[in-house]
N, C-alpha and C positions, 0 to 999 in steps of 0.2 A: 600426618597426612602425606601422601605418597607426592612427591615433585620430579619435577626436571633437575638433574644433578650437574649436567653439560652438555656437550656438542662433540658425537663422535665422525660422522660424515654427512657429506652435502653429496647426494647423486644422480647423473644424468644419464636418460637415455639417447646412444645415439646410433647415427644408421650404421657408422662404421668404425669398430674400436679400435686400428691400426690407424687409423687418419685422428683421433682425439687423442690416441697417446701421443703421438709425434707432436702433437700443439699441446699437451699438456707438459710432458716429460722432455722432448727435446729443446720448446723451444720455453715452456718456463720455469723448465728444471726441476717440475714436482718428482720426487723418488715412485717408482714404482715396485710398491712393495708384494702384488705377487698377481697373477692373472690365471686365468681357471673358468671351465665350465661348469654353471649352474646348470643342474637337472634334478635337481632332490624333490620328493612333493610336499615338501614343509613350504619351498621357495613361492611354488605355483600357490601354494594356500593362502602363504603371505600378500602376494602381489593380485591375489584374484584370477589369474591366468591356470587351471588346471593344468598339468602337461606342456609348461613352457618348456622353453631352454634361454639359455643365457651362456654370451660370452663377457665375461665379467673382468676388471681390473680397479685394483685399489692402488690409491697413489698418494703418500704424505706428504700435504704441505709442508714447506721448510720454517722451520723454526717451529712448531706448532707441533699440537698434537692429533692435529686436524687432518683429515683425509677426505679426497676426492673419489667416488667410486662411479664407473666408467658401465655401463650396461648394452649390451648389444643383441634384441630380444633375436634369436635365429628361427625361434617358433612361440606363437604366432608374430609372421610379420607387422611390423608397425607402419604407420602412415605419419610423413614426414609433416612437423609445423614449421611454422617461422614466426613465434609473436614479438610481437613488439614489446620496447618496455612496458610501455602503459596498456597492451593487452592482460584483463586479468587470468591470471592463471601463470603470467610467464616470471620464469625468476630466473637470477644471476647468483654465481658465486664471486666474491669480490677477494679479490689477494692483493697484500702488500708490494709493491717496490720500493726499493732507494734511490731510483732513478728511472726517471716514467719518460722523461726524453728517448734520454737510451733504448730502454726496451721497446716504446713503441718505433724506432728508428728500424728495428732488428725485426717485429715481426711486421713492417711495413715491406721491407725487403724482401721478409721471407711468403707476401702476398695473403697477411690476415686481413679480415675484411672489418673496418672498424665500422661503428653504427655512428658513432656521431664524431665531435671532433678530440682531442686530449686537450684539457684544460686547468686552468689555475682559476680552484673554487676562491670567489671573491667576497662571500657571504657567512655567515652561519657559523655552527660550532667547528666546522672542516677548514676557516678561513686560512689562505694558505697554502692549503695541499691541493694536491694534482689528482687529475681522476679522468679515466677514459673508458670506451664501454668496447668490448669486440666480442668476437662471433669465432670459436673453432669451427673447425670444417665441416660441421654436424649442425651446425648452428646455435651450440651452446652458446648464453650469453655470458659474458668472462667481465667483472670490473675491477681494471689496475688501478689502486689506490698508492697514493705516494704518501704519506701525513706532511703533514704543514714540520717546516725546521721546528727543530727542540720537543718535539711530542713524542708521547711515547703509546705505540698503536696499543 
């Protein structure tokens, strides 16, 4: 019976791929492994958009064989959301830290807009670890997960 094997990317649309790589690659260090225009009509078939275009970037999570892929529709334009966690429809990609003080210390500075506060989960199987929800500048939603001491993500 034909199944799910693994997880090769998590991807978001955003209004502007120069402003998501700098919060993704500058400030949490995902690699950015190659960026390029879509215009093939295998793509527009895929995504339902005849005749799109795409400014596109792919970016590996570290340690992982995980990647973030970055889409910036140049045709047809999109119309910008903002949902909330609890709007359905809206999802997050979560990445690990080792230090969730620190990093949110760094993009508080550097003027990320967090959605709620950073905290120490005090319940459940995460008991322990640290976890906070933010928004790059597109309004993607981003959760930094720390794991509780001694676990292994």
């Amino acid at each position: 019976m034909p199944s799910i094997t693994g997880a090769h990317h998590t991807s978001f649309t955003v209004a502007g791929l120069e402003r998501s790589l700098a919060f993704f690659h500058d400030l949490l260090g995902l690699e950015v492994v190659c960026t390029r225009e879509v215009r093939g009509d295998y793509f527009g078939r895929i995504v339902g958009l005849p005749g799109c275009a795409v400014k596109a970037a792919l970016l590996r999570v570290p340690n992982s064989g995980h990647h973030v892929e970055l889409f910036e529709y140049v045709s047809p334009p999109g119309e910008a959301v903002r949902p909330r966690p609890c709007d359905p429809g809206s999802c997050h990609v979560a990445l690990l830290t080792d230090d969730l003080p620190g990093l949110c210390a760094r993009l508080r500075e550097a003027g990320t807009e967090f959605v709620g506060e950073a905290v120490q989960i005090d319940a459940g199987p995460n008991r322990g670890a640290r976890a906070a929800y933010v928004r790059d500048p597109n309004g993607v939603l981003v959760e930094l997960f720390q794991p509780p001491p001694g676990a292994h993500p």
